[in-house]
C-alpha positions as a Markdown table, in Angstrom:
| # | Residue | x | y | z |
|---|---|---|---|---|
| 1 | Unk | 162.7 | 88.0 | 112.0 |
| 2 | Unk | 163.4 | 86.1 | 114.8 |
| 3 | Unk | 161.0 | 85.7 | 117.4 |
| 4 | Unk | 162.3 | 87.5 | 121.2 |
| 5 | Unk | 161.9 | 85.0 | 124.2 |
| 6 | Unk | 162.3 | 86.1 | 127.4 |
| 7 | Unk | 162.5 | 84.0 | 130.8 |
| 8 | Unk | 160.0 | 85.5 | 133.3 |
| 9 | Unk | 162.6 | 84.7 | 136.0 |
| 10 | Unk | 166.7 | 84.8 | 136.7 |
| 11 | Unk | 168.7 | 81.9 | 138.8 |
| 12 | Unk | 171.4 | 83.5 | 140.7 |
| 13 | Unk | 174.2 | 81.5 | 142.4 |
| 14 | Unk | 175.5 | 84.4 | 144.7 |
| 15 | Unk | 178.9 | 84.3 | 146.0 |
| 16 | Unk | 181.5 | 86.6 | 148.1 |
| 17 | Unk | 182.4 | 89.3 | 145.3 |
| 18 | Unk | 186.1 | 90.4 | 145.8 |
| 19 | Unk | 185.8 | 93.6 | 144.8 |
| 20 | Unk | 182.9 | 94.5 | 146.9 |
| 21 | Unk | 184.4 | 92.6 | 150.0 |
| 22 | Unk | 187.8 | 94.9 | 149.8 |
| 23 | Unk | 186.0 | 98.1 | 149.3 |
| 24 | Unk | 184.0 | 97.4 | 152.3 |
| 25 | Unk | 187.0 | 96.3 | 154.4 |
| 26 | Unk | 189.2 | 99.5 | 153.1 |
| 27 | Unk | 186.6 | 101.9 | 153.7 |
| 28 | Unk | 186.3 | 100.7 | 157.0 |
| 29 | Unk | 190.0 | 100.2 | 158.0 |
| 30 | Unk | 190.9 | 103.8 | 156.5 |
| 31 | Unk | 188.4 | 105.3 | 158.8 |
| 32 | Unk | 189.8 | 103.5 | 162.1 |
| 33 | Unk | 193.6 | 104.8 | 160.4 |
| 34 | Unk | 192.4 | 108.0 | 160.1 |
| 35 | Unk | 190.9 | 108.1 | 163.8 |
| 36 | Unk | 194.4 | 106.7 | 165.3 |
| 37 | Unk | 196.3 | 109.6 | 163.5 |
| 38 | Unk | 195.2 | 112.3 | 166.0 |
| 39 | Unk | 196.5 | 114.6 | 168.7 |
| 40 | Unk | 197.4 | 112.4 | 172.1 |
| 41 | Unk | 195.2 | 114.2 | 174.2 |
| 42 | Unk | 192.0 | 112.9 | 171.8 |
| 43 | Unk | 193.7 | 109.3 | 171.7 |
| 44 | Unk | 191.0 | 107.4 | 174.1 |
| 45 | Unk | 188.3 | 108.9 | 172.4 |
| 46 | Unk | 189.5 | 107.8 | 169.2 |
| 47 | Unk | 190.4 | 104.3 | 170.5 |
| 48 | Unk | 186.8 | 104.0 | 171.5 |
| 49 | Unk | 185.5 | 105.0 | 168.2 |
| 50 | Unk | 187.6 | 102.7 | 166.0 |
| 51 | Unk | 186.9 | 100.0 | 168.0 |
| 52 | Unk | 182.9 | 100.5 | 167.6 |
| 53 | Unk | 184.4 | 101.1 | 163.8 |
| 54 | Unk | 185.8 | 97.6 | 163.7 |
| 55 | Unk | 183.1 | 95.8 | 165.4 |
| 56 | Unk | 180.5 | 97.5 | 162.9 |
| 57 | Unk | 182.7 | 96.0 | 160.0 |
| 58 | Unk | 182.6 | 92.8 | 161.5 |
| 59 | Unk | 178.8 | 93.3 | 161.6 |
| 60 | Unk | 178.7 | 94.1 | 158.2 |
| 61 | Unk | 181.5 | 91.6 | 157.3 |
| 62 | Unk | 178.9 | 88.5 | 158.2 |
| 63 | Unk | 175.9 | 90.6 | 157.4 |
| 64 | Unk | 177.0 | 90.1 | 153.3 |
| 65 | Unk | 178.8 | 86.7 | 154.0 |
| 66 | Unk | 175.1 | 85.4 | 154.5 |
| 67 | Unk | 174.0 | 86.5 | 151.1 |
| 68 | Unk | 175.4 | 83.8 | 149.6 |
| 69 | Unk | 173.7 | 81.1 | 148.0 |
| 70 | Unk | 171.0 | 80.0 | 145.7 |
| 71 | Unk | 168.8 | 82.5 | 144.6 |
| 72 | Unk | 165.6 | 82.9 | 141.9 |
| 73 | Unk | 163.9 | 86.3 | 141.2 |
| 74 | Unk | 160.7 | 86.1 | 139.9 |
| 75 | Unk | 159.5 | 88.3 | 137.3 |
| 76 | Unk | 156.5 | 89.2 | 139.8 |
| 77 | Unk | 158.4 | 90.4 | 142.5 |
| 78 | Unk | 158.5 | 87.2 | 144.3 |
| 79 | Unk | 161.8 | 85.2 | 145.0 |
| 80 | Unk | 163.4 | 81.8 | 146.4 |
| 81 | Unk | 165.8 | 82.6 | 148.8 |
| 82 | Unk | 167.4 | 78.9 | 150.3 |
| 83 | Unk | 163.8 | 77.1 | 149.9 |
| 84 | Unk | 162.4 | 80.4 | 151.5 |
| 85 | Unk | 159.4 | 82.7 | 149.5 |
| 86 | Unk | 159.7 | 86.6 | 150.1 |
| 87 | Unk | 159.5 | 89.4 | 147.6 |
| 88 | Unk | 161.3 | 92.5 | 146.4 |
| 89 | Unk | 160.1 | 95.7 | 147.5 |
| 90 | Unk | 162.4 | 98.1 | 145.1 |
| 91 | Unk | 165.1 | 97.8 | 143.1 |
| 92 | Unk | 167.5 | 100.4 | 145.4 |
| 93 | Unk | 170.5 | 100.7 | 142.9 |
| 94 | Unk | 171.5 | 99.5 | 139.5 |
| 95 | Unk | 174.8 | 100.2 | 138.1 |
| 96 | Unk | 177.7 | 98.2 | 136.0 |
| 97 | Unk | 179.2 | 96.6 | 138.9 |
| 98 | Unk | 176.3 | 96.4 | 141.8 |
| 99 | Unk | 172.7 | 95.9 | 141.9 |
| 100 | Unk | 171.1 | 96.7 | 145.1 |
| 101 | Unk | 167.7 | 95.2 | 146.0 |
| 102 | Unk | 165.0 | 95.8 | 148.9 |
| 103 | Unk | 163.5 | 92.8 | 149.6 |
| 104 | Unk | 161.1 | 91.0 | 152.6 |
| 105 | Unk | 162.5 | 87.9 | 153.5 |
| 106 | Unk | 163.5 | 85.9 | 157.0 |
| 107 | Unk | 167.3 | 86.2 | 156.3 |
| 108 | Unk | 167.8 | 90.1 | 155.1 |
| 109 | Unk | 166.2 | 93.3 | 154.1 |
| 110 | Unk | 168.8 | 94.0 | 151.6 |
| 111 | Unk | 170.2 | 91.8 | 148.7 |
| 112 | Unk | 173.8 | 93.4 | 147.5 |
| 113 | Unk | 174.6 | 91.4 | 144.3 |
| 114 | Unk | 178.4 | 92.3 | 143.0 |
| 115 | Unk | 179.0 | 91.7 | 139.1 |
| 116 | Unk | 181.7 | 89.4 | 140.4 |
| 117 | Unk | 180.2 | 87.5 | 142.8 |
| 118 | Unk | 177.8 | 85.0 | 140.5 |
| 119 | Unk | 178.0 | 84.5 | 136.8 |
| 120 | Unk | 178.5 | 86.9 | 134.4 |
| 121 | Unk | 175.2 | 85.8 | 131.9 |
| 122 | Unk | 173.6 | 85.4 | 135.3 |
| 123 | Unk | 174.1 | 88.9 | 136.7 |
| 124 | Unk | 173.4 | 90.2 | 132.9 |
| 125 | Unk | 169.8 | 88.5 | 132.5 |
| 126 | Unk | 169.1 | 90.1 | 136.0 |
| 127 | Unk | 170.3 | 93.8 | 134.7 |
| 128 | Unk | 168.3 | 93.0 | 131.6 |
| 129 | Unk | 165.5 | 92.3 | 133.4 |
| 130 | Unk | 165.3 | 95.3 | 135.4 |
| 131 | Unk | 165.8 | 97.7 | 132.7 |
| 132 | Unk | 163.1 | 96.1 | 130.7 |
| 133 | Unk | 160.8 | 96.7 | 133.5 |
| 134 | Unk | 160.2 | 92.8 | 133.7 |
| 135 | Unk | 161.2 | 92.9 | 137.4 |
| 136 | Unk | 157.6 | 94.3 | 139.2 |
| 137 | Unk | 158.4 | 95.2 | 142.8 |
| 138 | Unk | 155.6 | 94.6 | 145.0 |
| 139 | Unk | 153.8 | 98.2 | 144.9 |
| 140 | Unk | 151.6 | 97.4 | 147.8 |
| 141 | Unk | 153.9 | 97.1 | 150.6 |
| 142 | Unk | 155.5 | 99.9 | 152.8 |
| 143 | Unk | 158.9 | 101.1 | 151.4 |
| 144 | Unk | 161.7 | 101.1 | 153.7 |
């Protein structure tokens, strides 16, 4: 039997994921669609809510655009975010395609990592990780 080594941390090169870019952009966009398809007399009302519609997407839009970059989760809960330290609070979400992550750190409170936006092995070790329990959010700190 072969002995079972396991790295107590994952290196994550995180880029724009497609998929999760055009989902966000077509939610969005069919909301602002379905707002302009009304009765004229509710047509300035509806102007003025797709255009706080479109300036939330575009708040969103750069929101995930700065969650790219060079990432390391430690198996303690702590991680190296662009030379910065912070930790993971909770693992939100973990599915096939997305892994959601609450974290504390200078640049976001949430870390949205997209199957398709870093490497396959990469984004497998981290799912691996988490269902082995190897990822320990840091208990002590106030959930969001």
């Amino acid at each position: 039997m072969l002995p079972i080594t396991t790295a107590s941390y994952v290196d994550l090169k995180l880029n724009l994921s497609p998929r999760l870019n055009t989902a966000l952009s077509l939610s969005y966009f069919s909301a602002v669609l379905f707002l302009l398809i009304v009765p004229p007399v509710f047509l300035p009302l509806s102007y003025l809510f797709a255009e706080a519609l479109l300036f939330e997407w575009q708040r969103s839009y750069h929101y995930y655009l700065a969650q790219q970059g060079p990432l390391r989760l430690y198996s303690d809960g702590n991680i190296r975010w662009y030379d910065q330290a912070g930790k993971v609070i909770a693992v939100k979400l973990v599915t096939r395609w997305l892994v959601v992550l609450s974290i504390t750190h200078h640049r976001n409170q949430w870390l949205i990592i997209g199957y398709d936006g870093c490497d396959a092995a990469q984004y497998r070790q981290l799912k691996m990780m988490i269902h082995l329990g190897l990822l320990k959010p840091d208990s002590g700190h106030n959930k969001p």
